[in-house]
N, C-alpha and C positions, 0 to 999 in steps of 0.2 A: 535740908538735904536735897540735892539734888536729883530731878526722874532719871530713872538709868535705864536701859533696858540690856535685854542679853539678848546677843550676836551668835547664833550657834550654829554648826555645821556647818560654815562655810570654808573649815582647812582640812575639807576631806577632798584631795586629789586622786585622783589616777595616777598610776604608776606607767610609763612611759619611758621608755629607750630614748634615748639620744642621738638623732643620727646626724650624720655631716650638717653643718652651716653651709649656705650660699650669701651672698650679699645681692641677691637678685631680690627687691621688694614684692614687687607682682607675685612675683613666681614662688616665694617663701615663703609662707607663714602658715609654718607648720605650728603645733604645739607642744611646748616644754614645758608645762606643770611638771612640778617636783623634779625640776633638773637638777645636778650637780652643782652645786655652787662653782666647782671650777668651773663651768662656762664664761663666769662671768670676770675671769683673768687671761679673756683672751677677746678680741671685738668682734670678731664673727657670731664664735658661742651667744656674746651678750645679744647681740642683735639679732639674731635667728630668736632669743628671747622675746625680744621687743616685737617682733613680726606677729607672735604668737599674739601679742595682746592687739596688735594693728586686725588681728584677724576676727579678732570676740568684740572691737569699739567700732569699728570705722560701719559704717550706716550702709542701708541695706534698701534694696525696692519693696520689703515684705510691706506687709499692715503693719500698723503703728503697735508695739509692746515696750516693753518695760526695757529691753535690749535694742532695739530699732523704733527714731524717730517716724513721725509721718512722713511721707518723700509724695503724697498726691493718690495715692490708693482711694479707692471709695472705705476707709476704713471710718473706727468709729470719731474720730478726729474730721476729720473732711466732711461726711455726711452730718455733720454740726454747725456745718459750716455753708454759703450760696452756693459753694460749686458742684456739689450734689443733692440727689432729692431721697427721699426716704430715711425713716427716723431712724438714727443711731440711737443705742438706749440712752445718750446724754442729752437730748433733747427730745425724746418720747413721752410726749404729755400723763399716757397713763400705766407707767413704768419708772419708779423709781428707785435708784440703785440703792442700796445698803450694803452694809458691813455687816449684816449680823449671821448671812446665809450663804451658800451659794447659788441660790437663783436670785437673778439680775443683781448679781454680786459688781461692785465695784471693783472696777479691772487694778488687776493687784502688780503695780510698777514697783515694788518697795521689795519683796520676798522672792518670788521666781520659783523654780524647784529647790526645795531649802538643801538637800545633800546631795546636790552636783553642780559643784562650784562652777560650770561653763552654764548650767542655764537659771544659775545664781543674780540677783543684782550685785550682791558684798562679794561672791565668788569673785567676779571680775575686778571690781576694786580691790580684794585679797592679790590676786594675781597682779595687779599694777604695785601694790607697796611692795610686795615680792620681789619684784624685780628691780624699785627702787633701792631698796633693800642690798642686792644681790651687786648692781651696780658701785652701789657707794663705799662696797667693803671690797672692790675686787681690788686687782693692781694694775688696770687701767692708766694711762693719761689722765692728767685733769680733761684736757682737751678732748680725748677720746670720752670720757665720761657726762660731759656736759652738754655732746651730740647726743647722745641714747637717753641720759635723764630730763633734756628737755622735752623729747616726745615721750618720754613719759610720764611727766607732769601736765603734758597737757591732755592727755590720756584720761589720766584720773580728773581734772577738772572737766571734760565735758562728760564724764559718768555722773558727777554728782548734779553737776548742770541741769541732765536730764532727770534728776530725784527732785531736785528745789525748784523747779518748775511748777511739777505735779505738787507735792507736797508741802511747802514752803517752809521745811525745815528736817533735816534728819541727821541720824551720827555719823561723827565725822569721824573715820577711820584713816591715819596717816603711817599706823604701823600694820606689821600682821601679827594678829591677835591668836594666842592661843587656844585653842576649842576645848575649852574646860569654859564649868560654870561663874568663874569667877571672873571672868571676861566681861566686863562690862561698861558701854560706851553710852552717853546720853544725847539724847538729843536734841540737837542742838537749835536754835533760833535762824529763822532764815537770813537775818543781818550779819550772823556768826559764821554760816554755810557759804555764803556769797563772799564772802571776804577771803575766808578758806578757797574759793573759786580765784577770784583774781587775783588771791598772791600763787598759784600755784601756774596760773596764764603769765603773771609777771618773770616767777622763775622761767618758765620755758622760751620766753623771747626773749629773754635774758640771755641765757645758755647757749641759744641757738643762731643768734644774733651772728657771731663771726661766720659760721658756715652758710647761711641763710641771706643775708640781706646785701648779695651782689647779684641780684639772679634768683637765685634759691637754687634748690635741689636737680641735677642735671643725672641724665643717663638711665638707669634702672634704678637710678635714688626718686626719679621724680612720683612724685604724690604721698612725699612724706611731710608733715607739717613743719612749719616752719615759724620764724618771729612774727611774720605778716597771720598765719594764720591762729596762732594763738591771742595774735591784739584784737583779731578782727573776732575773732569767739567775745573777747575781753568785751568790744564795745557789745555784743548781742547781751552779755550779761546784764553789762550798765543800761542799758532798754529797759529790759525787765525789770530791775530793780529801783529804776525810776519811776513807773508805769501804775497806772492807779493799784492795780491787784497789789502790790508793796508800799506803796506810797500816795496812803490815803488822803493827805493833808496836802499833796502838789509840792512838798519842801523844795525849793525852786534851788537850793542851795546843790542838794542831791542832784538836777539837772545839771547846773556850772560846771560841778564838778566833773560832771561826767563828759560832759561836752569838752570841756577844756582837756581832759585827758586824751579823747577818742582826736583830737582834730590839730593834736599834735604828735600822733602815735601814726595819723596818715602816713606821712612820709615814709616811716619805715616799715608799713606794710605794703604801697609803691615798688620801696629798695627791695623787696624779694618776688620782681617781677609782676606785681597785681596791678590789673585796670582792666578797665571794660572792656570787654572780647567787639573790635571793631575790624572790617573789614574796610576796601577800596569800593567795594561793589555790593551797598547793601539795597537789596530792590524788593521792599511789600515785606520788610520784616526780615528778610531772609539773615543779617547779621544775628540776630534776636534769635531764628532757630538756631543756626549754627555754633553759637555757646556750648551747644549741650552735646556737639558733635566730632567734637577735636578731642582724638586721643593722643596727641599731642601735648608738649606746653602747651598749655594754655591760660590769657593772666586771668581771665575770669575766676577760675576755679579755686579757690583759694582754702577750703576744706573738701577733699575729693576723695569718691571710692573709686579706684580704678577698677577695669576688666578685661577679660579676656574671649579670645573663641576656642580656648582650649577646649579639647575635647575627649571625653573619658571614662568611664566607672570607678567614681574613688579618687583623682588624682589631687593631691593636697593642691596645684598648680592651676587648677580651672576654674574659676572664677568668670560665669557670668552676668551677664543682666538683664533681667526678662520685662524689662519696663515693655519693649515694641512688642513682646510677644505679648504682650496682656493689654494694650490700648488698640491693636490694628485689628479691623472687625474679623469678622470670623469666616468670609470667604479669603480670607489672605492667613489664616492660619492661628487669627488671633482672637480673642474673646470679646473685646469693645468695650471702652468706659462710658458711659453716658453722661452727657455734661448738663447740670442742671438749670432752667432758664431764667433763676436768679442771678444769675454772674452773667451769660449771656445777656441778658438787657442791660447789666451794669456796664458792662466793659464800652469806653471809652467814643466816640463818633470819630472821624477823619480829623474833624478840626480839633481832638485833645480833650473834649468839654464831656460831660458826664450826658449821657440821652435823656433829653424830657421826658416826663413823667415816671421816672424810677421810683422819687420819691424817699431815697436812700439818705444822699448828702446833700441835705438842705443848701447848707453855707456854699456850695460850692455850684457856678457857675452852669447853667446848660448848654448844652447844645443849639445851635440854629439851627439846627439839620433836622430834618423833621424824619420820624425813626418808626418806622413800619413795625412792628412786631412781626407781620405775616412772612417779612422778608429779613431777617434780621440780619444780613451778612451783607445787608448794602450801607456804604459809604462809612465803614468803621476803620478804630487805630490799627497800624499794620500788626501789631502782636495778637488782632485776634485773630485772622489767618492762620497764624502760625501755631493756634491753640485751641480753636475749633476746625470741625470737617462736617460740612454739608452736602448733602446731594447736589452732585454734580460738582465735586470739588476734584480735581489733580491730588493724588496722593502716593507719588512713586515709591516702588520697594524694590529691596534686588533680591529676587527670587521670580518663582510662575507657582501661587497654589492650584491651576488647572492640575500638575502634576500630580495634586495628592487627589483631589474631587473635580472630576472631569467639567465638572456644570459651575465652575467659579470659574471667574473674569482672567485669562491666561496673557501675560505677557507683564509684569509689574512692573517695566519700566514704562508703561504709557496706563498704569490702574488710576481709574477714579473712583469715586465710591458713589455707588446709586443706593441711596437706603433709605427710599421712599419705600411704603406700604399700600397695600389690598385689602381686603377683606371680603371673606366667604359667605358672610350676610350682608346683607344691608342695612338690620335692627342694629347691630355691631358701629356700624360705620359712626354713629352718632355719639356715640358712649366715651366720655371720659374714661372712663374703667374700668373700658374693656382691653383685654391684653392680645385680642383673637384675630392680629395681623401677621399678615404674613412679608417681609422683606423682598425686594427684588434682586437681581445677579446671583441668588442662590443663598443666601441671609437666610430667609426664610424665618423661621421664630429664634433666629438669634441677631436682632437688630439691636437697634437705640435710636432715638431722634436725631440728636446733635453726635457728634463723636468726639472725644478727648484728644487731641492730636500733638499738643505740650511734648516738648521734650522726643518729638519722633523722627527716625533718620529717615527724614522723606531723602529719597535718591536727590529730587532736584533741586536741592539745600547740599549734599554729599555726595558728589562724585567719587566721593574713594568709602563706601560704605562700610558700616561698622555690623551691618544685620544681614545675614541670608537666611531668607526663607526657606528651609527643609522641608519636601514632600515626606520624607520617612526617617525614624529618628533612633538610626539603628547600635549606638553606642552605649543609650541612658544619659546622654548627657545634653542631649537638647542643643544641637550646633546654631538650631534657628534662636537662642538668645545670644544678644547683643556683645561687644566689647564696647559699647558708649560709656563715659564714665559717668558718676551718677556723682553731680555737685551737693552738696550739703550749705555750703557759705560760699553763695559768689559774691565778686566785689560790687553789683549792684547794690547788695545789703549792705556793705561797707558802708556806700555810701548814702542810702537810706536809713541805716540808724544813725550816720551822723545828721541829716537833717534833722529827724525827729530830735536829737537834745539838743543842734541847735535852736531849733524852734523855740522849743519847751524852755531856754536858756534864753530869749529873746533873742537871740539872734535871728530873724527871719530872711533876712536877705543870705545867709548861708543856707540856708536852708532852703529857697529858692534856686542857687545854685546846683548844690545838688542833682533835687529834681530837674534840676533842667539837664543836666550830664545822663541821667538815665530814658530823658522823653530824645535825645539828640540821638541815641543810640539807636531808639524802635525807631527813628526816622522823620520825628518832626526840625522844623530849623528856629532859628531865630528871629523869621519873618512874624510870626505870629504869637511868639516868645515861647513858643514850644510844646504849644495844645496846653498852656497853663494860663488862668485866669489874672488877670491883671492885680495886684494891690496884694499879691498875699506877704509883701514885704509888713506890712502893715495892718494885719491881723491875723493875729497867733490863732486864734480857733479855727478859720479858713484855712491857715495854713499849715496845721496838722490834720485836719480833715483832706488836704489833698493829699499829705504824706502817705497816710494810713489808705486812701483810697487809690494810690500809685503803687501802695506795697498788695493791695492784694491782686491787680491787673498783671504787675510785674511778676510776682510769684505764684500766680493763679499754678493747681496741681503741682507744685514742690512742696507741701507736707507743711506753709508758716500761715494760711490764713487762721485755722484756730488756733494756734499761738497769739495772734495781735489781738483776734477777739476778748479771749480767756483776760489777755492783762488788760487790755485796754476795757472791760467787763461791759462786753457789748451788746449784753444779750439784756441787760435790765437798765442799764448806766449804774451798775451800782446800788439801786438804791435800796432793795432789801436785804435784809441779811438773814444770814443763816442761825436755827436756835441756838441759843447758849453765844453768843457771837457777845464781845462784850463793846463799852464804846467806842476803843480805839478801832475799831475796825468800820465804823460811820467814814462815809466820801465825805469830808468836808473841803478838800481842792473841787476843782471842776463844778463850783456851784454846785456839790452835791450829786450831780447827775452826770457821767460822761458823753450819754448818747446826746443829751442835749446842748451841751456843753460843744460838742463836735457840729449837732445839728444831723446825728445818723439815728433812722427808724432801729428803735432795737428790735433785734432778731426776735426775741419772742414775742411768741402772739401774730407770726406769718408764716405764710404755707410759699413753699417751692412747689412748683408743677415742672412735666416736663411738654414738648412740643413733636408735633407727629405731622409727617408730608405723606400723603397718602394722596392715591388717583382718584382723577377728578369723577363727581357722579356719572360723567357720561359713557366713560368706561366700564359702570358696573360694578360687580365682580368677580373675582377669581378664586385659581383653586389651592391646593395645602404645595404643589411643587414649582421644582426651580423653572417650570415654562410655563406660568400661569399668569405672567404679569399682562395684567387689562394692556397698559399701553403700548408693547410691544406685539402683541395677538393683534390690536385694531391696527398695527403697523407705523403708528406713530414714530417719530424719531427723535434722539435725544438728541439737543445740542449740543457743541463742544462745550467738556468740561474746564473748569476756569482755570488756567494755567500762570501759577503766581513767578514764573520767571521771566513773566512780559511785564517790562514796567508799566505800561496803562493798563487796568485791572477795572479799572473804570466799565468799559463797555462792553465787557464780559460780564460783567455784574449784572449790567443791564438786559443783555441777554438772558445770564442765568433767569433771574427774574422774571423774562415775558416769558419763558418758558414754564416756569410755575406757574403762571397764572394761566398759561393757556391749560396744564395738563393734570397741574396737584390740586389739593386743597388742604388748606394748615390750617388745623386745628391743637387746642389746647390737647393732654394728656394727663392726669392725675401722676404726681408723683409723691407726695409726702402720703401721710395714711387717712383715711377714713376710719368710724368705725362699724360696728355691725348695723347699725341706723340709719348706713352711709352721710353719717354727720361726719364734715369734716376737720378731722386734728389739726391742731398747730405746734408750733415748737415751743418748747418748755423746757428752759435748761435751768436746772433751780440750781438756788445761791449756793447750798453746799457746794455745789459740784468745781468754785472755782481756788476750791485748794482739796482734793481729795482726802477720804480717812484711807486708813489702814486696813487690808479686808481682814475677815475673820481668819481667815489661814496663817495671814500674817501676827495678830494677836494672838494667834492661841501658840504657835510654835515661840513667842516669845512676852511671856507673861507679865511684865512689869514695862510695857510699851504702851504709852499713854497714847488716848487716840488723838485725834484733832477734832476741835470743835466742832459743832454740826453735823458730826458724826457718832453712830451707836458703837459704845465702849464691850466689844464681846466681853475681855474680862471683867467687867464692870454691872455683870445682868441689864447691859444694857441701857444703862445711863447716857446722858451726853457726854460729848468727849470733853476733854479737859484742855489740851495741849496748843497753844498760842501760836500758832507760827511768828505772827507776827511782834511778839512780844521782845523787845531789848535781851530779856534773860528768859531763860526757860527754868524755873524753881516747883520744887513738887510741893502740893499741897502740905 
């Protein structure tokens, strides 16, 4: 007999009025749970439906949950990850999640609030077959109906998308199920789940194919998905499920396949307008930021949240995005992400090549460039520009936060950011540990060493700006968040997962290609074949080790480095497993180990620090406020900050630099944890963790739900779990 589990409470809706349809996308997406089935005999009603679900799937700037992927937050996702420091509980050496409690409970992606279908997981897919549902029985068009149920098929495939990730197998709900006990859906194998995934991608590019792949979606249609965007979800799936986490044995078969599908399905994700966001005048990166800046068409963008600067208390129509308000530091209004100095030293040298001494990716070429730690912003690829911010870096905004706090830097069209540090002792000064500095330009104890600058509508990237700074925020509704749109699938990934199956499929000279379309864009040429190492046509381990090392520099802070980790199982290579884990689940592809196999230091078992400019001893110290800076009291002067709209950048650098040396002093910072012994932690992300159980909230609200292995079975007193994800068939004991 088969494990079954029971699905309950998720067909309890709200009751909700109906009010007029618009066909304005943006502007619509209001909510119709439990609407009249006539809506769905008329295309307005239906698709005022359809919006509603656009409004509960389409991805968000939050921290990573069960309803919104990672987008680059220091969530617990990210900080597992080099580009932040401090231990998320997934890699907290002495903090180990379980299922059996709710302290240092396993984040529970699978359940949500169980009796309120919106902050449901099955709520939401409830509401997608709902509509499917509602669709297929109206008196619609064929043609009218094959618009609306293609996005919402592709709706419901990347819902589950985001369960088989985490989980590697769960039930698969294709109707809506009555909320009685006898409802019961099992679940299912992650080869059964994924399948379910791509025929449900294949329906929607199917469907949507005639309206979609001349152009794609024009007017107030635009940023609705399309055939290009449901293929190019399609190839992210066939990644995963080629990727050691599912495919322990390397079946190279399962590569072909998939490569042969993704690198014939290009062109018609092409025909609905995608390719890489390029400009006539790309100068130090600046095409590279401006992707993220066009509310526009745009062909980059090929799964997108749009936004707005509406503004309002309540209005279903406002839709912000508070990325710039949460990475711009805090004398411009905003809080500051801190970037951590393991991606920093990773990222890329001028000439393309990985900086000596990382120690990261073996197989993969260095640098000639000889790489300063002390100065780390000299002679790098142009995207790190455009993804870190140093003191003394051009950071234009359009706003003046002088307005809100008289003692911050007044004028943002000419702001740089000065976020060197002081300190009030001198025992202080020397201390990894210590936190007891104080910022200059009015920072003061709300600094960072490096700052996060990914993704920011610097003015001198955007002349028609998408962000104004608000001194007072008198609506509720926060005018100073963005309308930037927040991508989820650009077509750089397009065309990054297609190298990775070509590679993985032998093809490496496609796969070469590629990379090379993505290194053309951030600004290398063909002179030097594109800051890429000579012969990766000709070795497949080299040459997926460039992939994976081009996909995390390219995606640095968009929410996919611990994705490639997780499958790519980067944190051990694989090689332990979790208890109860049976032998299918042994790496026997990749020589058993993928870090080695690659030639990359696995992440456990090292520490991220972060990096701190503070003034030099001869200035002493200073005191707790904003007019206390040593170097500005001895009257010193700061040089011009680097201004990346001049194409030589060169001898600004160089500048920046004598300046440091004559005035800061760089020193290390403690960033991952110590503990009370001040012995210091490292990262530790155990085997369990790279297919999650089920937490206890989730088993106990439904009691015949087998856990997953290496996980404690609540109903079970506690046993180990039973439930294979990876197993062909899923059969109960």
């Amino acid at each position: 007999m088969k494990t079954t589990i029971k699905l309950l409470g998720f067909g309890l809706l709200a009751t909700l009025s109906l009010a007029s349809c618009s066909d304005d996308f943006l502007e619509d997406k209001k909510n119709y749970d439990n609407a009249n089935t006539d809506i769905y005999n008329y295309y307005s009603g239906a698709n005022g439906r359809l919006n509603d679900l656009y409004a509960w799937s389409l991805p968000a700037t939050n921290d990573l949950t069960w309803k919104y992927p990672s987008m680059g937050n220091a969530d617990i996702a990210a900080k597992a990850t080099e580009e932040y420091t401090g231990f998320s509980n997934l890699v907290n050496p002495e903090i180990e999640l379980t299922s059996m409690s709710n302290d240092n409970a396993v984040p529970d992606f699978f359940m949500g609030q169980q009796n309120n279908i919106q902050e449901s997981v099955y709520g939401r897919i409830r509401n997608i077959n709902d509509c499917i549902a509602g669709i297929q029985g109206g008196s619609l068009s064929e043609e009218e109906k094959n618009i609306l149920l293609g996005q919402a098929y592709f709706l419901r495939a990347w819902c589950y998308f985001n369960l088989v990730k985490w989980y590697g197998g769960v039930p698969i709900l294709d109707k809506v199920l009555e909320p009685t006990a006898s409802s019961f859906t099992p679940r299912s194998s992650a080869k059964d789940c994924i399948n379910f995934i791509l025929k449900d991608l294949d329906n929607a590019a199917k469907m949507l194919a005639e309206k979609t792949m001349n152009g794609g979606w024009t007017g107030s249609d635009y940023g609705r998905v399309t055939t290009g965007t449901a293929l190019a979800l399609k190839g992210r799936v066939l990644v995963w499920w080629c990727s050691p986490l599912f495919n322990r044995a390397n079946d190279t078969k399962r590569w072909e396949s998939a490569y042969a599908m993704m690198k014939q399905e290009l062109d018609s994700i092409t025909a609905c307008g995608y390719g890489l966001y390029q400009t006539t005048n790309n100068v130090n990166g600046s095409d590279f930021a401006g992707q993220f800046l066009t509310s526009g068409v745009n062909p980059e963008a090929v799964f997108v949240t749009l936004h707005n600067n509406i503004e309002g208390d309540g209005l279903d129509n406002q839709k912000n995005n508070r990325w710039e308000r949460d990475i711009r530091p805090a004398n411009t209004g905003g809080g500051g992400k801190g970037a951590g100095m393991m991606l920093v030293n990773m990222f890329p040298m001028k000439d393309g090549k990985i900086p000596a001494g990382t120690g990261t990716y073996t197989k993969l070429e260095t640098s000639s460039i000889d790489y300063d730690k002390d100065y780390p912003f000299m002679d790098r690829d142009p995207r790190f520009y455009r993804t870190f911010a140093f003191p003394g870096f051009r950071w234009a905004y359009n706003g003046d936060a002088s307005l809100k706090d008289p003692y911050n830097p007044a004028d943002g069209k000419n702001f740089a950011i000065w976020n060197y540090v002081w300190y009030t002792d001198k025992d202080d000064q020397g201390n990894p540990e210590s936190g007891n500095s104080y910022g200059a330009d009015n920072l003061l104890g709300s600094k960072v060493g490096v700052y996060v600058r990914k993704k920011s509508d610097d003015l001198d990237v955007n002349s028609s700006p998408l962000y104004q700074y608000m001194a007072t925020d008198t609506k509720g509704a926060a005018p100073y968040y963005s309308a930037a749109p927040l991508i989820e699938l650009r077509f750089a990934e397009v065309l990054l997962n297609l190298a990775e199956a070509a590679c993985m499929a032998g093809d490496m000279s496609e796969a070469v290609k590629c990379l090379q379309q993505v290194r053309a864009r951030a600004g290398y040429t063909a002179e030097n074949n594109y800051g890429l190492q000579q012969g990766l046509e000709g070795d497949q381990n080299a040459c997926m080790s460039a992939i994976l090392y081009e996909r995390q520099i390219e995606f640095a802070y968009e929410g996919k480095r611990f994705d490639d980790v997780r499958r790519w199982m980067l944190y051990d290579g694989g090689t332990v497993l979790p208890e109860g884990a049976p032998q299918t689940w042994v790496l026997t592809g990749w020589n058993g180990n993928t870090c080695e196999w690659l030639g990359f230091t696995p992440l456990n078992g090292q520490r991220r620090e972060n990096i701190e400019f503070r003034t030099a001893d001869k200035y002493g110290v200073g005191g707790t406020t904003y007019d206390s800076d040593p170097i500005l009291k001895a009257g010193a002067a700061r040089c011009e900050p680097v201004d990346f709209r001049k194409e030589d950048i060169d001898s600004q650098l160089q500048t920046l630099k004598a300046w440091y040396q004559e005035n800061l002093v760089v020193s290390e910072k403690r960033g991952d944890a110590w503990d009370s012994q001040h012995n210091l932690l490292y990262m530790h992300f155990r085997p369990k963790y790279y297919f999650f159980g089920l937490s206890n909230g989730a088993q106990n609200a439904n009691k015949d739900l087998p856990q997953t292995i290496g996980w404690q079975d609540y109903n079970n007193g506690g046993a180990n779990g039973t439930f294979d994800p990876l197993a062909e068939e899923v059969v109960a004991e």
